[in-house]
C-alpha positions, 0 to 999 in steps of 0.5 A: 549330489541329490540330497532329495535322493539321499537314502538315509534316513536319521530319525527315532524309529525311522527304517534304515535304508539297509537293515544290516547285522540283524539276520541271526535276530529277525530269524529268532522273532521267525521262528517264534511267530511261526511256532506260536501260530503252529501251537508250539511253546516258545519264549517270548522276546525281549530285546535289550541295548542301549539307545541309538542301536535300532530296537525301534526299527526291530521293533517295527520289522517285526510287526511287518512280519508278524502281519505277514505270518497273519498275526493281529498286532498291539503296538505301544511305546511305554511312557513314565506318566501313563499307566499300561492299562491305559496304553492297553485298553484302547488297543484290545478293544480294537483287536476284539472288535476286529476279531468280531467281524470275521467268520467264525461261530462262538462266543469268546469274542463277545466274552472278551468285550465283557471281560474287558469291560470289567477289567475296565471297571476294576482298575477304575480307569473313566475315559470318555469313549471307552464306556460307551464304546463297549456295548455289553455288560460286564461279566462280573468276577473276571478280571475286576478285582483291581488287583492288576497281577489278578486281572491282566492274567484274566484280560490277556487269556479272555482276548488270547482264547477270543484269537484261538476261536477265530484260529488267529494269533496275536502278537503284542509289541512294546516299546522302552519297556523299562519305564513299566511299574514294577506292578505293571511289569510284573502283572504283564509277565504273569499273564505272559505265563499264563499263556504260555501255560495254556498254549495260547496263540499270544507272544509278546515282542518287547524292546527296553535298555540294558536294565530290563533283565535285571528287571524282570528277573527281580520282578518274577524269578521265572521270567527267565523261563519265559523271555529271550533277552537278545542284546542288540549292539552296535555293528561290526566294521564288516556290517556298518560298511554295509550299512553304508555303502550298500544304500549310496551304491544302490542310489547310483553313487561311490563312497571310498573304503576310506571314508567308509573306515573313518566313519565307523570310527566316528560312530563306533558302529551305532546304527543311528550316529551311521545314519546321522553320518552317511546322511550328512555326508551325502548332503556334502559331497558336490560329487562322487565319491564321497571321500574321508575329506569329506566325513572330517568336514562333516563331523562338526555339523554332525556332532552340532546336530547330535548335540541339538537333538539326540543328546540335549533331549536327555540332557535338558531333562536333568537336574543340576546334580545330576549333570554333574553326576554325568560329566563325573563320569565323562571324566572317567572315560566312555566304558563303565566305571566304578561307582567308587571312582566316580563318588571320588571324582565327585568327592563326595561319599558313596552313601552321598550320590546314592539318590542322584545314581537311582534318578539316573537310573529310573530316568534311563540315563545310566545302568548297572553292567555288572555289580559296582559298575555304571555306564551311559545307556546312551552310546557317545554321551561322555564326548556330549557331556565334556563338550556340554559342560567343558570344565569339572568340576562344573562352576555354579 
């Protein structure tokens, strides 16, 4: 078979072929966009789910159809060593300046740029390019406090009332929002209130692991009030046959209903294991159709290449303690476990394992399903982990 002409496409972010099973949640982002360009109160999303379920890939259709609605859009990756000031400041000054060239009498534009400015001064952030860049003077006051809860509250109304003058709406996007500070997340849900207070056309889509509600809801007790937290899981067996078979038949090719099946064993239904598999199937098969022969022999090279990329990535990261934390919980099996049993398994006290669980958690590895529980953010880690380190307990 053709592997120039193989649908799938495995990759961080990259859009599958066939978006299957995310309907109900594309027509939850629809209708938001359409009533916050109506001037209608509506939550703002923030999607939930461990990795590898396609939140990205959401992420990015949203955007598409947000420009379609005739939105202008921010779209930023949260990162664990760059503050969201940063992230922001080069993109709203791209907005504002977009907004600055389009028809339409005022001065809120103008007022944004200085407020920015400002906001720019007070947090005292000196980036070459930025400075220069914002031709106007500060307006004094506003949003300069560095007090970012105090300031990003005053940026995002000064750019969302700069959007309502030039009868735009905006629509910022967020991705592994989980790594904001908590002044960072906090400060970005009280300016989200404002907004939502004040009517003005700016919504925030933003995609995180399953710790972000706990998160916000510590943050501000209100942010229940002001975001949808939608959880994005695996495929049904109905919706991952779809997301396979759809693409290879339309590409002119069979796979058999065996095939199909055993590949949604193997991947437990995850969007990107789905992709990784169809990929390295087509890849094998000398003909049509692609069989469930064909899916065992791949499973090797699949598993070989998950374990070079996808996993080892995460894995590489990790401190001694901390792999040895993980593959006590491999041990446990796939789904949550106590946090007792795996102190037991580990032999080691409660209190004792306490700093290595928090690291595991702020690095996005693990989380917290329910009180006394942990699991693995990351879908089939506890297979990668008994083939990364075979013996428990590891020797060092």
């Amino acid at each position: 078979m053709d592997r120039i002409t193989n649908p799938f496409s495995p990759g961080a972010g990259a859009p599958p072929p066939e978006l299957a099973g995310r309907d109900a949640i594309l027509e939850q982002a629809q209708v938001l966009f359409g009533r916050i360009k109506a001037r209608r109160p509506e939550k703002s999303l923030l999607m939930t789910g461990l990795r590898g379920v396609g939140k990205t890939v959401l992420l990015n259709e949203m955007e598409r159809m947000a420009t379609k609605e005739g939105y202008r859009t921010i779209s930023i990756e949260a990162h664990e060593n760059k503050s969201l000031a940063l992230l922001l400041i080069p993109q709203l000054r791209r907005l504002l300046f977009e907004l600055d060239r389009m028809a339409g009498a005022g001065n809120k534009v103008r007022r944004g740029l200085a407020v920015l400015k400002s906001f720019i001064r007070g947090i005292r952030i000196s980036v070459e390019g930025y400075e220069i860049g914002l031709d106007i003077d500060p307006e004094q006051g506003a949003a300069d406090s560095g007090d970012l809860e105090i300031d990003m509250p005053n940026l995002f109304l000064a750019v969302a009332e700069a959007a309502d003058e030039r009868q735009t709406p905006v629509a910022i996007l967020i991705d592994e929002i989980q790594y904001l500070r908590p002044p960072e997340l906090s400060a970005l849900i009280m300016a989200m209130h404002k907004m939502q207070q004040q009517q003005l056309p700016l919504v925030l889509v933003g995609a995180g692991l399953p710790i972000l509600p706990g998160l916000a809801g510590e943050s501000k007790s209100y942010a229940e009030r002001l975001f949808s937290f939608p959880d994005i899981g695996p495929l049904s067996e109905t919706e991952s046959i779809l997301a396979v078979k759809e693409p290879i038949e339309t590409a002119g090719e069979i796979i058999d209903d065996s095939a199909l099946q055993e590949i949604f064993r193997l991947t437990k239904g995850y969007p990107y294991f789905l992709q990784e598999w169809g990929y390295q199937a087509w890849n094998q098969a000398e003909q049509s159709p692609i069989t469930a022969a064909i899916v065992r022999e791949t499973t090797n090279l699949v598993e070989r290449r998950l374990d070079e990329n996808f996993f080892r990535v995460r894995f590489n990261r990790l401190t001694p303690r901390e792999k040895t934390y993980l593959r006590a919980m491999a041990e446990l099996g796939a789904g949550p476990c106590r946090t007792a049993d795996i102190a037991d398994t580990l032999g080691m006290k409660m209190n004792s394992v306490g700093p290595v669980r928090s690291s595991l958690i702020k690095k996005g590895m693990i989380y917290s399903p329910s009180h006394g529980d942990m699991a693995f953010t990351v879908p089939l880690f506890n297979e990668f982990m008994k083939r990364a380190i075979p013996e428990f307990p590891p020797i060092h």
